[in-house]
C-alpha positions as CSV (number, residue, x, y, z in Angstrom):
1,X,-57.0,-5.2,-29.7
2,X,-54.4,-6.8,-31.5
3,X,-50.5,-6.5,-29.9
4,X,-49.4,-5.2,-33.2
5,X,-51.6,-2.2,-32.9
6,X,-51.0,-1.9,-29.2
7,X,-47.5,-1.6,-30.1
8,X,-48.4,0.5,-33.2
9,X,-50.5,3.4,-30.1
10,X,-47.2,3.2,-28.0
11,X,-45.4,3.8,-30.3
12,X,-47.4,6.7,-31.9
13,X,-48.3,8.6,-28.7
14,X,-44.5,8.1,-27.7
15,X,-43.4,10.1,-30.6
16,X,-45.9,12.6,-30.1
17,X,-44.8,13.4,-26.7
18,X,-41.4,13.6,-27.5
19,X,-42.4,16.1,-29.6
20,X,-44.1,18.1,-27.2
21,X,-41.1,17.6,-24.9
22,X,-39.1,19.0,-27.6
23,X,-41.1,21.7,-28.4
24,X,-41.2,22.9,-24.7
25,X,-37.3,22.7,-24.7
26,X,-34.9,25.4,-25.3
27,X,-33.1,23.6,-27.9
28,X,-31.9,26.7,-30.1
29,X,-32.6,26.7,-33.9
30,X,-31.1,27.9,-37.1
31,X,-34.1,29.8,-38.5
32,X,-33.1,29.3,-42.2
33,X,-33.0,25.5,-41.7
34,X,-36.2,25.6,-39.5
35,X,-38.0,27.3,-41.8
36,X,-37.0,25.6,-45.1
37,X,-37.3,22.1,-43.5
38,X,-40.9,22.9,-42.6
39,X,-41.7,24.7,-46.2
40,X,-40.4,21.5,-48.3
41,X,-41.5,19.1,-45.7
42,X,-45.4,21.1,-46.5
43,X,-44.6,21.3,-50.0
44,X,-44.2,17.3,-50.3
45,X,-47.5,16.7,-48.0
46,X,-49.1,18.5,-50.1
47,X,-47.7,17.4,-53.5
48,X,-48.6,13.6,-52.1
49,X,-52.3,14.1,-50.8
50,X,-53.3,16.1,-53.3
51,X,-53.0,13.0,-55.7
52,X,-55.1,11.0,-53.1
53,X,-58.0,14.0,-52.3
54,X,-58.6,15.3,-55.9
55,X,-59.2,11.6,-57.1
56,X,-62.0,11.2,-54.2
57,X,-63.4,14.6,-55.1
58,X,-64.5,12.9,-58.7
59,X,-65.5,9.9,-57.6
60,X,-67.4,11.7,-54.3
61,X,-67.5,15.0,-55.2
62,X,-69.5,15.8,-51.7
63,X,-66.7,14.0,-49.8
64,X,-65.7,16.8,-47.0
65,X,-62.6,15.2,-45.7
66,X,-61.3,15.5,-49.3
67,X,-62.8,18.9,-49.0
68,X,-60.7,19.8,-45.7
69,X,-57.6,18.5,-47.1
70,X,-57.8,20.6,-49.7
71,X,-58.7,23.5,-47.3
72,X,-55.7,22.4,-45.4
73,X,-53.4,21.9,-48.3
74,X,-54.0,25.3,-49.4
75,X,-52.9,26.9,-46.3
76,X,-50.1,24.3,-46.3
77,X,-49.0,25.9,-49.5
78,X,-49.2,29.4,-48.6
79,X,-46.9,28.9,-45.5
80,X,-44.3,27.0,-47.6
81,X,-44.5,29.7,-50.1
82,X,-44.4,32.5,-47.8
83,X,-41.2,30.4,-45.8
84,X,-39.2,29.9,-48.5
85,X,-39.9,33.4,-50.2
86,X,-38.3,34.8,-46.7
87,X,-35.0,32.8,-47.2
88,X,-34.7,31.8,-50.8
89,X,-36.9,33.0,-53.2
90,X,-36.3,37.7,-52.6
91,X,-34.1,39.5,-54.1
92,X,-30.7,40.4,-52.4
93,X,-30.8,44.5,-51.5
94,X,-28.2,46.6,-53.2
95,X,-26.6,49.6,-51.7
96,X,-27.6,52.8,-53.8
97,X,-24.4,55.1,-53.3
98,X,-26.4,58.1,-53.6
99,X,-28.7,57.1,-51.0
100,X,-26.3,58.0,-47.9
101,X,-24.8,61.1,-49.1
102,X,-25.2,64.5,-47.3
103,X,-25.9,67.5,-50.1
């Protein structure tokens, strides 16, 4: 192997671990931020693969990686969705006056 790719794995597996390391942390979270950083962050995968799949879909349209992606982009797209709709995208809740009173 090569030392650039060597340095390329090390570097790789490093951040993946940190990740892990991070993950099994208590590091307390805004949940807003958490969850709108992970549905743009999906919404930006998905709006740069799906380029990449659906032109190897015509050009091989039995291709099943292109196949999973889009599998995977689709649940990528749901979870954004469903994220964002949680913090963004609904309808603030008014206060019916009526609703509280005693008769």
């Amino acid at each position: 192997m090569e030392q650039q790719s060597i340095i390329a794995l090390v570097i790789a597996i490093t951040i993946l671990v940190s990740s892990v390391v991070l993950g099994m942390s208590n590091i307390k979270l805004n949940l807003k931020v958490m969850h709108s950083f992970i549905g743009f962050g999906f919404l930006f995968i998905v709006i740069f693969g799906l380029r990449r799949h659906l032109s190897r879909l015509v050009q091989y349209p039995t291709n099943y990686i292109s196949w999973l992606h889009i599998i995977i982009f689709s649940f990528l797209i749901l979870l954004s969705i469903k994220a964002l709709r949680t913090w963004f995208f609904k309808k603030k809740k008014t206060k019916d006056a009526t609703k509280n009173t005693k008769i």
